[in-house]
KEDRENRO-851172 format. One record per residue (C-alpha): residue in one letter; y, x, z. Coordinates in steps of 0.2 Angstrom, whole numbers, padded with zeros to 4 digits, always signed. Last residue first. Layout:
# residues N
aYXZ...
END
This chain:
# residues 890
x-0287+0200-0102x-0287+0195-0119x-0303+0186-0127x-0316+0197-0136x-0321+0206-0122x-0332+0191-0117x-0343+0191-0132x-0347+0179-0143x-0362+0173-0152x-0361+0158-0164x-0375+0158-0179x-0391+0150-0163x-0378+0135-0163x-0384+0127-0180x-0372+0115-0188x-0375+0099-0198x-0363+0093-0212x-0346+0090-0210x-0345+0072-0218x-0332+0080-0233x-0343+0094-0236x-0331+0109-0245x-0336+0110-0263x-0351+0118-0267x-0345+0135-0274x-0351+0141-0290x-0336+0138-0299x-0328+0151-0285x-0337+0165-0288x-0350+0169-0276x-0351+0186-0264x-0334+0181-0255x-0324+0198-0255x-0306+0188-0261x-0305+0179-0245x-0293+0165-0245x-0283+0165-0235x-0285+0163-0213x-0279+0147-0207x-0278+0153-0188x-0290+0145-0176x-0280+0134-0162x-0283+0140-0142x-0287+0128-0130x-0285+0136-0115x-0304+0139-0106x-0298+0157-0099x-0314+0167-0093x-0314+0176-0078x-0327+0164-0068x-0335+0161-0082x-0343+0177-0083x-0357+0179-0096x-0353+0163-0105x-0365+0156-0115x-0358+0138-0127x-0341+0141-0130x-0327+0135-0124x-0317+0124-0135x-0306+0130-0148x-0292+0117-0157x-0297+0111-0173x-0293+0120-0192x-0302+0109-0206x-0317+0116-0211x-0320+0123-0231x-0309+0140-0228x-0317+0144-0213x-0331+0151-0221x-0340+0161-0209x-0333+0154-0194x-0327+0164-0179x-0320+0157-0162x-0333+0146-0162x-0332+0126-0168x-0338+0112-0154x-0353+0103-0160x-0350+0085-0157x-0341+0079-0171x-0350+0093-0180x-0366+0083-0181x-0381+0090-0171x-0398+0091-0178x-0398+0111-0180x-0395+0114-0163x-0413+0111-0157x-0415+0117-0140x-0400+0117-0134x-0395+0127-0119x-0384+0117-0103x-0366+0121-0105x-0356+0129-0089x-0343+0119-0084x-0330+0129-0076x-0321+0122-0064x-0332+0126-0049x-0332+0146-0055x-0312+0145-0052x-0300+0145-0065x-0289+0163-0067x-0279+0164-0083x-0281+0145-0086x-0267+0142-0074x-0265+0125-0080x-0281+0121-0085x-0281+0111-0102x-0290+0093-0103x-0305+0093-0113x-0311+0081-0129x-0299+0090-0141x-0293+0079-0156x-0305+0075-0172x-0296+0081-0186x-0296+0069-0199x-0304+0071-0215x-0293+0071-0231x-0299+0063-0247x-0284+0050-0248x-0273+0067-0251x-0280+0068-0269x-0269+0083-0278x-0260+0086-0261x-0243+0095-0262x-0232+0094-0245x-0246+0099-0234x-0254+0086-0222x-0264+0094-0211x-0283+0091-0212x-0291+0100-0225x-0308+0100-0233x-0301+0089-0249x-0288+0097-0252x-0297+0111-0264x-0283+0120-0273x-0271+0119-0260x-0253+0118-0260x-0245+0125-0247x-0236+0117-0233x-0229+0130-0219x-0239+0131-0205x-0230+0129-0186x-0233+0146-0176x-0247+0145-0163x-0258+0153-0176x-0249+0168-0178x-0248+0169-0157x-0267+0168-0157x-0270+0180-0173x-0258+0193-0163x-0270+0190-0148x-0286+0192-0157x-0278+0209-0163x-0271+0214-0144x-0293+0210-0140x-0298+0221-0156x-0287+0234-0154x-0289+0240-0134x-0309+0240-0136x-0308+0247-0153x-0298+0263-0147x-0313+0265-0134x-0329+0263-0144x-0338+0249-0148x-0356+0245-0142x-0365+0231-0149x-0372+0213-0144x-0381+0206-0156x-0377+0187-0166x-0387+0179-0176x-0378+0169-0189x-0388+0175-0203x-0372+0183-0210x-0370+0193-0195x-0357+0194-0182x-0355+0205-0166x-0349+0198-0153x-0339+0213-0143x-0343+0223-0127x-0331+0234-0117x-0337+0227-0100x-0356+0224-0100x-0361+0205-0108x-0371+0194-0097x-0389+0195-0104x-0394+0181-0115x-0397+0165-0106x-0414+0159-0105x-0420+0146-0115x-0429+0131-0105x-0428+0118-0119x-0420+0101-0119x-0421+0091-0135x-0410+0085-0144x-0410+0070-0156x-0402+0072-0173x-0387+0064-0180x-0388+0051-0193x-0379+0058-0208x-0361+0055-0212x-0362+0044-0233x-0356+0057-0245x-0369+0069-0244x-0371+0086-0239x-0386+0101-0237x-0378+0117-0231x-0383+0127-0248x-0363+0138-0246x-0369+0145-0228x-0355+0152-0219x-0342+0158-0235x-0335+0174-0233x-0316+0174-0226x-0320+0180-0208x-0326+0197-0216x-0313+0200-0225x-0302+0195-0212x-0309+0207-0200x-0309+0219-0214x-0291+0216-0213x-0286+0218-0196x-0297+0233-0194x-0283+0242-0208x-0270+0234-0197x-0276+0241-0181x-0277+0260-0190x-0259+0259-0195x-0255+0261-0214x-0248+0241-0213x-0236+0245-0202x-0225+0258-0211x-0219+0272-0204x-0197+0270-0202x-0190+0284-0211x-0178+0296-0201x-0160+0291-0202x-0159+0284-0185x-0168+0299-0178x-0152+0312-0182x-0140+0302-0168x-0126+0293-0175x-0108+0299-0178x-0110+0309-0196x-0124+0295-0202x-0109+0280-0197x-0093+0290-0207x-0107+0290-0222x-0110+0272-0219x-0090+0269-0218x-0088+0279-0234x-0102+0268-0243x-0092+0251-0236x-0075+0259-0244x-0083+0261-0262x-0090+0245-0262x-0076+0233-0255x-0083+0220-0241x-0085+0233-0229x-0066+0234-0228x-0062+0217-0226x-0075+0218-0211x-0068+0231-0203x-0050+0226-0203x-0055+0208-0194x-0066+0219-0180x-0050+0229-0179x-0039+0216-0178x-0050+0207-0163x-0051+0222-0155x-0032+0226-0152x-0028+0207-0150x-0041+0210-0136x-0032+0224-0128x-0015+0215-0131x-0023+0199-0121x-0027+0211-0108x-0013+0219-0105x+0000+0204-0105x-0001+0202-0087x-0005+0184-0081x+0006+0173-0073x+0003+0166-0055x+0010+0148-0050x+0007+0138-0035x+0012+0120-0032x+0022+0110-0018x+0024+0093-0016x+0040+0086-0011x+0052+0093-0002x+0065+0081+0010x+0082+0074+0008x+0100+0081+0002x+0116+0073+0007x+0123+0057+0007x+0129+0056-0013x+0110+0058-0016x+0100+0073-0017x+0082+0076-0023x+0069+0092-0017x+0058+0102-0027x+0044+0114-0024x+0038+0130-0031x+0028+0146-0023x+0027+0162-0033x+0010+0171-0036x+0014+0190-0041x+0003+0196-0054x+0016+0194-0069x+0036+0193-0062x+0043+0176-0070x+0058+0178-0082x+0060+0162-0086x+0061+0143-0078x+0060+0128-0090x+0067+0114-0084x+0060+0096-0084x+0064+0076-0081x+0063+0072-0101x+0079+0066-0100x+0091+0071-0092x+0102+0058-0078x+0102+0067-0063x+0108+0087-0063x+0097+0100-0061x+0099+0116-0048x+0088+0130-0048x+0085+0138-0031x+0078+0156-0031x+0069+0156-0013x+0076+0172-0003x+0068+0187-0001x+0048+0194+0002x+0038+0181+0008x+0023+0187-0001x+0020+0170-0011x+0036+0171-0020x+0048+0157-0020x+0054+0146-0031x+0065+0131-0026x+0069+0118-0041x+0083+0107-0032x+0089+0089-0040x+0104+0081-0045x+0116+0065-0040x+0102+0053-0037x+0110+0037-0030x+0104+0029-0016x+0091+0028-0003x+0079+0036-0016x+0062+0029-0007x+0066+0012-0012x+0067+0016-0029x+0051+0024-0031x+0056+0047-0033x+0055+0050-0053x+0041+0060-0057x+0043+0079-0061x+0043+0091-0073x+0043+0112-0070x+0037+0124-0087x+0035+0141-0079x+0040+0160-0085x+0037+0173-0097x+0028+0158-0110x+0023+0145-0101x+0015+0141-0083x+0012+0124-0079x+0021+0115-0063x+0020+0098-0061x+0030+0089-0048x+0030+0074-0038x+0049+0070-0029x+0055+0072-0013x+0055+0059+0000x+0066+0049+0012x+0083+0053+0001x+0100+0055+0010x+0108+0042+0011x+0119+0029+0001x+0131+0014+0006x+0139+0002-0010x+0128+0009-0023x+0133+0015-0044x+0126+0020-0060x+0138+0019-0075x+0134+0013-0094x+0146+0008-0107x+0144-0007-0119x+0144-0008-0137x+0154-0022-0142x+0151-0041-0138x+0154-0056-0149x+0165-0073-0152x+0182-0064-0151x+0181-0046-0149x+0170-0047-0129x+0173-0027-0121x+0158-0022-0112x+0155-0014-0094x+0136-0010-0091x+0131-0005-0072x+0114+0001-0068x+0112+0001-0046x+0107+0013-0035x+0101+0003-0017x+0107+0010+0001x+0116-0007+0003x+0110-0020-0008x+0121-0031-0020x+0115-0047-0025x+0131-0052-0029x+0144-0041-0021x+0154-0035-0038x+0173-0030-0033x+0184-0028-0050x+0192-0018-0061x+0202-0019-0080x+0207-0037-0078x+0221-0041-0091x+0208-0045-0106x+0200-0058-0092x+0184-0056-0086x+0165-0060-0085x+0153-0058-0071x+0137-0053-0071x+0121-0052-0061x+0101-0049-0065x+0086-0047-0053x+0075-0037-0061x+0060-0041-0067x+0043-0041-0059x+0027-0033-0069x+0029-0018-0061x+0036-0021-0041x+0052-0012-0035x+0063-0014-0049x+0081-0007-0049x+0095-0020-0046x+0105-0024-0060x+0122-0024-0067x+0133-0033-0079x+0154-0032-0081x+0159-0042-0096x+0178-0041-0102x+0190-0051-0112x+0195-0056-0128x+0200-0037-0137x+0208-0037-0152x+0200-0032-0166x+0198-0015-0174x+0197-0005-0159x+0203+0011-0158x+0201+0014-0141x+0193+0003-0128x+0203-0002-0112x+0199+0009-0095x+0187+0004-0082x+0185+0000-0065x+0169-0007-0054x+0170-0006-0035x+0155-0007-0029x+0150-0022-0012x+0138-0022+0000x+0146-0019+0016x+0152-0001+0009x+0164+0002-0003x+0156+0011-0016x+0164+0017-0032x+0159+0015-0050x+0168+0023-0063x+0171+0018-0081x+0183+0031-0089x+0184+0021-0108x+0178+0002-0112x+0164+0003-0128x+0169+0002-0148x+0168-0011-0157x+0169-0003-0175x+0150+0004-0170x+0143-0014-0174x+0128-0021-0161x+0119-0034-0169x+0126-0051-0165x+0121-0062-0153x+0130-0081-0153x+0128-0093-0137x+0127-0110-0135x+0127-0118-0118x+0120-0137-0117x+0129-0149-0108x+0117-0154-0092x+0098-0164-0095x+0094-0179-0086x+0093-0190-0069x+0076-0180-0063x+0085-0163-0066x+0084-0152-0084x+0095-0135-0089x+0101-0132-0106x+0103-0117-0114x+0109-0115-0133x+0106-0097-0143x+0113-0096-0160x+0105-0079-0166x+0111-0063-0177x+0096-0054-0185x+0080-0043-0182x+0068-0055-0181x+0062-0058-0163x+0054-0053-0146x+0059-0064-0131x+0064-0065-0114x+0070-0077-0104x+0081-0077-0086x+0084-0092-0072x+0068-0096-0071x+0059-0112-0072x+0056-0111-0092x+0053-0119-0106x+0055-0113-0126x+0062-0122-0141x+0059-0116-0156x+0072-0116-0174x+0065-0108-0188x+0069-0086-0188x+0071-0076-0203x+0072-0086-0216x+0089-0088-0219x+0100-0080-0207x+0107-0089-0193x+0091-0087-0183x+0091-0102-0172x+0083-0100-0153x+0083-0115-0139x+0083-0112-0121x+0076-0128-0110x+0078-0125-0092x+0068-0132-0077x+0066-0145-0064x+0084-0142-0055x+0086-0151-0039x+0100-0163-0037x+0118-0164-0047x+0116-0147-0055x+0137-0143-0050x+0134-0152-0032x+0119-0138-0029x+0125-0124-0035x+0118-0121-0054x+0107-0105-0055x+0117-0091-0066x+0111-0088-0086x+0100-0074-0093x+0095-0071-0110x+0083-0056-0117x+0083-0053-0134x+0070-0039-0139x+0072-0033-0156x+0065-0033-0174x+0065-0026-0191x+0070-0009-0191x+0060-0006-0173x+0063-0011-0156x+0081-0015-0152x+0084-0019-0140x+0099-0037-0135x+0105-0041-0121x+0114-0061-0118x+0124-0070-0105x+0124-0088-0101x+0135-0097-0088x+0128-0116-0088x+0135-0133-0093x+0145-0143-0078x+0142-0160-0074x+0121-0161-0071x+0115-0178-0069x+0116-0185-0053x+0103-0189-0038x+0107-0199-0022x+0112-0194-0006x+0099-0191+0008x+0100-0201+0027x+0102-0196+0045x+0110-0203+0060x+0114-0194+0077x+0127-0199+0090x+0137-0187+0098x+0141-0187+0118x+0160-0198+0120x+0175-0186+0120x+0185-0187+0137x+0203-0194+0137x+0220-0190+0127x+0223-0184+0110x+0219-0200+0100x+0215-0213+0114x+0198-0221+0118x+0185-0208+0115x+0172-0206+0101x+0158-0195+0094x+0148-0197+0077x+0132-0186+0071x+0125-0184+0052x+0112-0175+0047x+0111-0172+0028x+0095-0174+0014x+0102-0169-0003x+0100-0175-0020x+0116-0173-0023x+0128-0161-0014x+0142-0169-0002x+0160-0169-0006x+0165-0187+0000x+0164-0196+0014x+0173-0216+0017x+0174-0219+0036x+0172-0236+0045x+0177-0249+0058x+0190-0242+0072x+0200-0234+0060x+0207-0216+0067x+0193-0205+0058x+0190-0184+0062x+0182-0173+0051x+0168-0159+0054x+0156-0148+0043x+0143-0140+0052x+0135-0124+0051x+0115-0121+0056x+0106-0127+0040x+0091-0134+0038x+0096-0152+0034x+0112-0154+0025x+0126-0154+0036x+0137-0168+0045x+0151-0171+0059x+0160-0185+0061x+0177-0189+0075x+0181-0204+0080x+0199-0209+0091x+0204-0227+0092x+0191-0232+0106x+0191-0250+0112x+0175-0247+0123x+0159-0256+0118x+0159-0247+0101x+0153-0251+0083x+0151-0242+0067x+0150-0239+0048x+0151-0222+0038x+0149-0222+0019x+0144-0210+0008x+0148-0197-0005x+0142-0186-0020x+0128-0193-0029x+0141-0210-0033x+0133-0224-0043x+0118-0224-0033x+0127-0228-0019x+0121-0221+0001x+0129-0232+0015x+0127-0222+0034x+0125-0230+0050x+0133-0231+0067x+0131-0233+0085x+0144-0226+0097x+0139-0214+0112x+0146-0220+0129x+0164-0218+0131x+0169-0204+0144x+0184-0210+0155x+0195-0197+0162x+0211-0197+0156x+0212-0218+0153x+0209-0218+0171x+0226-0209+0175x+0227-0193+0181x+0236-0183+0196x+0224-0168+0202x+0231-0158+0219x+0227-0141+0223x+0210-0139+0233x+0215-0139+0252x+0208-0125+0264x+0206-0125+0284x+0198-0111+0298x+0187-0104+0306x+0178-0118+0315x+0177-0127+0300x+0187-0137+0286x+0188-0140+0268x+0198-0152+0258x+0199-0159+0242x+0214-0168+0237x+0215-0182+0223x+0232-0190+0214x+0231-0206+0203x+0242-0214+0191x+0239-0234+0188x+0235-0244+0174x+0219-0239+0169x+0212-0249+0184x+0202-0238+0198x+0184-0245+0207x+0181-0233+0221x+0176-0215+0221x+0163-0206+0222x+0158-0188+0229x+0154-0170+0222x+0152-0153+0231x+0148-0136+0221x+0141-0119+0227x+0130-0123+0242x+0125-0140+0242x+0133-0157+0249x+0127-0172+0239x+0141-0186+0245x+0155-0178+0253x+0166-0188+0262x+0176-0201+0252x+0199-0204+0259x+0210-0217+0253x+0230-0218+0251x+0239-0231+0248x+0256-0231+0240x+0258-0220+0226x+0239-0220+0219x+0231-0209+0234x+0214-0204+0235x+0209-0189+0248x+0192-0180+0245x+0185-0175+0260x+0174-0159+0262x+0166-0153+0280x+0160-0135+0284x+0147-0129+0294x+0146-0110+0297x+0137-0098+0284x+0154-0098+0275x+0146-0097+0256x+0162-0093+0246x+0168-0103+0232x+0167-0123+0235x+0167-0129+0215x+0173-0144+0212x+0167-0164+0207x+0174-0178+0208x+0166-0195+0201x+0174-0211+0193x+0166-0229+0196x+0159-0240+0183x+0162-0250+0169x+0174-0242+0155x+0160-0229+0151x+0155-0212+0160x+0168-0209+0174x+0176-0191+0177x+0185-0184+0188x+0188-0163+0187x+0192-0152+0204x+0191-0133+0198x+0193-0125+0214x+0191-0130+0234x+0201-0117+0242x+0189-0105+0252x+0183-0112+0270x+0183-0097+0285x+0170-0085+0286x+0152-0083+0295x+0144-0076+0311x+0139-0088+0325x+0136-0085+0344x+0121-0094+0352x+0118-0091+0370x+0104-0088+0384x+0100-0090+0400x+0087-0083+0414x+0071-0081+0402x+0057-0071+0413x+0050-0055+0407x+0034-0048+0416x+0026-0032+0411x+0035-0024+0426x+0046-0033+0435x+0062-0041+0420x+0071-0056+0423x+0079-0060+0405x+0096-0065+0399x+0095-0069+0381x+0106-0067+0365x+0105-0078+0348x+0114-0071+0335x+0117-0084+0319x+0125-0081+0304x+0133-0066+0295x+0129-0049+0301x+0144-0038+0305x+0142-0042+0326x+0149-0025+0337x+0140-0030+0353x+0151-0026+0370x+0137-0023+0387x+0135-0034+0404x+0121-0033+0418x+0119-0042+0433x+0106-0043+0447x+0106-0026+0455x+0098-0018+0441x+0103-0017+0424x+0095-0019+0408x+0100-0017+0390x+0098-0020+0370x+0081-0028+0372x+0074-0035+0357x+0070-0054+0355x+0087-0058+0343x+0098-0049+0355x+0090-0047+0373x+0100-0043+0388x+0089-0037+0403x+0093-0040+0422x+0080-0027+0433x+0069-0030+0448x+0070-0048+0452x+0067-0060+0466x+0082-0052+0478x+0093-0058+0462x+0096-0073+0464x+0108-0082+0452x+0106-0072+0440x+0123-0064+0433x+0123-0062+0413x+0138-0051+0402x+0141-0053+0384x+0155-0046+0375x+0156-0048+0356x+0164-0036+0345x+0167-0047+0330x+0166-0038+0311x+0161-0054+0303x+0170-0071+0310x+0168-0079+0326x+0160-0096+0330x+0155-0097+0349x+0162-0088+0358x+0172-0073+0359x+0169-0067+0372x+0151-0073+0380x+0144-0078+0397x+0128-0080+0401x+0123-0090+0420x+0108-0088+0432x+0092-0096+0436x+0096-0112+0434x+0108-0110+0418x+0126-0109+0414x+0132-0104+0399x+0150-0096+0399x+0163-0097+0383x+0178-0087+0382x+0191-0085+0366x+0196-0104+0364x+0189-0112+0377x+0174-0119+0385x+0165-0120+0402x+0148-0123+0403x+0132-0134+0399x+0140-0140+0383x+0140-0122+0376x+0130-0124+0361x+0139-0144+0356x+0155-0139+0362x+0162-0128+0350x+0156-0141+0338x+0166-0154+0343x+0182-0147+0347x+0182-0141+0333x+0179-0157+0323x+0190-0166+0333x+0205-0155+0328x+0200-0156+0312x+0203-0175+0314x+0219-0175+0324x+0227-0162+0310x+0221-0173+0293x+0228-0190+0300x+0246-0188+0297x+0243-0184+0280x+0257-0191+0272x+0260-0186+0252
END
């Protein structure tokens, strides 16, 4: 390839930018002087050097009688002066790019510029790499592109050189930039073989990319072709592709995934018109793109077009994998659970809407055929206990699949369960299932169903389910549907005889395990010698695996040795142990800890124990028996007089004194004349009628008080109903008032009914009344009581104004004295105060009732002589009532 043009024009180039900073002087190769006005610089090597230089600079002023010093300056700081009017020193230059240096006049403070130079830093051109042509579409022109390398802090020029053969063409550089350089060609034909140089060039040095050779065909890029897509009801599962290109491109390529997802399925088209598709998923909305170029294997691939469009809905083509588990729940019924795989989405032939299962008890009477709905993919139900036809069917908006039928039968002990299950993990969520054939089996056995289950993390949800079923031959295999790492799963293996399934054998199993992130809840309950330990099972997520066994550790509270670990293996059931031989008094510590395949995790809860010692509950057996003995013994005659004898030899000599009698006591005796005397009749003429008489006006009359009574005084009364005021002596004075006391706490007492002779003068309601409609009321105490009555102050008192004709009140408002002559024909009412008062100060108002005193058998007239009680309560004198204050306790 000639390039008898490339030397002369790098040539020039040099020459042209050495010249351009030193055009005022003298140039060459390795020297280079600028020569001023005032003086001249000179610098070797000038004027382009590369990194790592020692440059020599030296200045001479042209007169130097005007200046006191000749100063080099490197970038506006001084590096040297000199006097005598010329200085020189060598600088070692490392820095890439541009170093000016000035020669300056320096007398005191001032600096004049003499001459100065530019010297330039940078590296020689790299080889121009990864040269590429392109041109988009048949109609235009083609483009070079490379990448320069190294930044050369100097300027460089690019050419790209075009030759075809026989002619050769040169483009500068269009868009210069640091890393990459481009520039366009001419118009090519796709005929002819072409050859392009890039070249680089600069004080420093020369490069020259390494040479491309193509041909257009190579490196035309068709635009992107238009196209559209053909959807046919009758097919769900393919299309049709049509399209049309400007360039005459025989190479298509078609890419397409449903919506959503990130993967793409590709296929490539030679035909230059259309492409038939097949395999897509009904009723499913796909993105389709298309790329060309114009041979197949050769030239640049088009940018992709995009198209999008859904295929068609299709009734379901394949019928549904059903499995079935049966519980049983009592003697005449079970739980039958059915559980079936979702549809892809090419087998359901669009979206699923729902599943129709269908249940048929097969014997008589037991079950009528329903039909049940459903979205899920598993049903539940509690029937008859009994064999089932079972028929599954699942529903999309085109129609209804094949329907699945299923027989359950009741489990039978002659099918017996597969032998040595294992489960094994294998990590990257997958278990390793194996198995050995059952024994002693009295049919032969079809195939195999390997089931398992993921434990349930939320109540009320139920777990996802998965099987798989196997061929008689198959006595292992790999299960990785919805398999979890770190998870424990359920596994059942059963053998299918014919059209049912035997019993199946349980293993648990995970793919990865750790150690377990919390310890179990325990209870800890003290039983018999020792303590009675159950526990919660630790939540699913928290186990991390597998539980292999648990750890009871008991330790004693004092610290005192080692803690007694108790180990239980997984799987019993209840979840307790039952730890003897505890020491009594001495509080022990418990807590528990669970273990996977990994290793051991955390305590739980901790509890504290502390058993009793057994002396106490011997002591009260001890008593208890004895108290028991005693009284069986008691019960027999002969032994209870031998245990009072035993009793009068042990006990002091005054218990077996006789006790006085009360009634001989000298308070008693008063008590009963008093009552004597309280019993005889008032007044027995008291004028009564049966209508209430008109009650009397009073008159007030200045009556002086009586005299206050003295201490030890006591009312006195007389048959007249006069009262006097007499002396008693001492031992009367501490009776009477603890006798009107124990009538006061008699009287306070509930009566008990009695049947009365005379009802008509009473007011309680006793339980045998000859004429109860007779009865008077009792009228109800017109005062309110004190509260501390024992101590009421002189303000609170009222003190009752004298009456100066008493005998014309009514006994509604004549309140009753303490004593009556004949209590027995009024009606017992609560007490008021009475009318003098020697002290009211000290004197407790209280209501206090009057006691029912008998009959009294000294009354002076029979009792036929008597006048019946007065029903009207007839009118009552005041001058009969005198009390006296020492009547009333203290």
């Amino acid at each position: 390839m000639p390039f008898p043009w490339i030397m002369p024009s790098a040539l020039w180039l040099v020459l042209h930018l050495t010249a351009g900073p030193c055009r005022k002087g003298v140039v060459n190769a390795s020297r280079a002087a600028q020569v001023c006005a005032k003086g001249t610089v000179t610098a070797s090597p000038c004027c382009a050097i590369p990194g790592g230089t020692s440059v020599t600079l030296s200045c001479q002023l042209t007169a130097p009688r005007g200046c006191c010093w000749a100063g080099i300056f490197l970038n506006s700081s001084e590096q040297v002066r000199a006097q005598g009017g010329w200085v020189s020193k060598t600088f070692l230059l490392t820095a890439h790019g541009r170093h000016s240096f000035i020669c300056k006049c320096i007398c005191g403070d001032k600096r004049n510029i003499v001459c100065g130079i530019d010297i330039h830093c940078g590296n020689p051109p790299d080889e121009p790499r990864n040269v590429s042509c392109i041109q988009k579409g048949t109609r235009g022109h083609a483009t070079c592109s490379w990448h320069k390398g190294r930044l050369t802090y100097l300027h460089t020029a690019y050419q790209i050189e075009l030759s075809n053969g026989t002619d050769a063409f040169s483009f500068p550089e269009e868009t210069p930039s640091q890393d990459f350089g481009s520039g366009a060609l001419s118009k090519l034909d796709f005929d002819s073989n072409y050859t392009v140089v890039v070249s680089a060039s600069n004080p420093l040095g020369n490069a020259s990319s390494q040479p491309l050779t193509f041909m257009l065909t190579d490196i035309v890029k068709p635009h992107p072709p238009e196209f559209w897509v053909e959807f046919d009801d009758s097919s769900a599962t393919s299309c049709t592709l049509r399209w049309h290109d400007e360039a005459p491109a025989q190479h298509y390529r078609l890419r397409y995934r449903p919506l959503g997802r990130h993967g793409w399925s590709t296929v490539e088209s030679f035909s230059r018109e259309k492409y038939h598709l097949q395999g897509l998923e009904p009723d499913t909305a796909y993105e389709f793109q298309l790329s060309c170029r114009i041979l197949p294997g050769r030239g640049l691939w088009s940018d992709w077009s995009s198209s999008q469009g859904s295929t068609p809905a299709a009734v379901p083509r394949v019928t549904l994998d059903v499995w079935y588990r049966q519980q049983e729940l009592d003697s005449g019924h079970q739980n039958l659970s059915l559980f079936w795989k979702a549809l892809s989405r090419s087998e359901a032939g669009g979206r699923i809407l729902g599943y129709t299962v269908t249940l048929e008890a097969l014997e008589q009477g037991k079950l009528l055929a329903q039909s049940h709905r459903t979205t899920q993919t598993s049903f539940s139900r509690v029937t008859p206990r009994a064999a089932h036809r079972v028929t599954v069917t699942a529903q999309n908006p085109r129609g209804s699949s094949v329907p699945t039928a299923v027989l359950t039968h009741l489990g039978s002990p002659d099918l017996p369960p597969p032998q040595r299950v294992s489960a094994v993990g294998l990590g990257n969520s997958s278990i390793l299932v194996s198995w050995s054939p059952p024994a002693g089996a009295a049919l032969p056995v079809g195939g195999f169903v390997v089931e398992w289950a993921e434990p349930c993390r939320e109540p009320g949800l139920q777990p996802q389910q998965g099987w798989v079923k196997l061929s008689p031959s198959q006595l292992s295999t790999v299960i990785a549907e919805h398999i979890r790492d770190n998870l424990c799963y359920q596994i059942h293996v059963s053998a299918l005889y014919q059209d049912r399934a035997g019993q199946a054998a349980s293993v648990r199993g995970n793919s990865t395990a750790q150690a377990p992130s919390a310890g179990p809840q325990m209870f800890a309950t003290p039983w018999a010698s020792g303590v009675l330990v159950s526990w919660e099972e630790i939540p699913a997520p928290q186990q991390r695996g597998c539980i292999t066994g648990y750890h009871i550790y008991l330790h004693r509270r004092d610290g005192q040795g080692q803690p007694k670990v108790h180990a239980v293996p997984a799987g019993i059931a209840p979840r307790s142990l039952h730890v003897p031989h505890l020491e009594p008094d001495q509080p022990h510590e418990l807590w528990m800890t669970a273990a996977t395949a990994a290793g051991e995790g955390p305590r739980g809860n901790s509890d504290s124990v502390c058993l009793e010692s057994a002396g106490g509950w011997v002591t009260l057996v001890i008593i208890c028996s004895f108290l028991v003995l005693s009284a069986c013994l008691c019960s027999v005659p002969p032994a209870r007089r031998v245990f009072q004898w035993l009793l009068s030899l042990l006990l002091p000599e005054w218990q077996s004194k006789a006790i006085p009698d009360p009634a001989n006591a000298t308070w008693a005796k008063s008590l009963a004349a008093t009552k004597a005397e309280l019993s005889a009749p008032s007044s027995p003429f008291l004028p009564c009628g049966l209508e209430e008489p008109e009650p009397s006006p009073v008159e007030e009359t200045s009556v002086a008080p009586p005299e206050p009574p003295m201490p030890g005084d006591k009312l006195g009364v007389g048959s007249a109903g006069h009262g006097d005021w007499a002396q008693e002596s001492p031992a009367e004075e501490q009776q009477l008032p603890e006798l009107y006391q124990r009538l006061v706490v008699e009287e306070m007492e509930p009566p008990e009914p009695e049947c009365i002779s005379n009802p008509v003068t009473l007011s309680p309601e006793p339980e045998c009344i000859s004429n109860p409609s007779t009865l008077s009321p009792v009228p109800e105490p017109e005062y309110e009581p004190i509260s501390n009555p024992s101590t009421p102050s002189p303000e609170s008192v009222p003190v009752p104004e004298p009456i100066s004709n008493p005998t014309t009140l009514s006994p509604e408002s004549v309140p009753v004295p303490e004593y009556i002559s004949n209590p027995s024909t009024l009606s017992p009412v609560p007490v008021p105060e009475p009318q003098y008062i020697s002290n009211p100060a000290t004197l407790s108002l209280s209501p206090v009732p009057i006691p029912e005193p008998d009959p009294s058998p000294f009354s002076p007239f029979p009792t036929a002589f008597l006048p019946p009680a007065p029903s009207c309560r007839g009118n009552l004198t005041l001058d009969r009532v005198k009390l006296s204050g020492s009547s009333f306790p203290s």
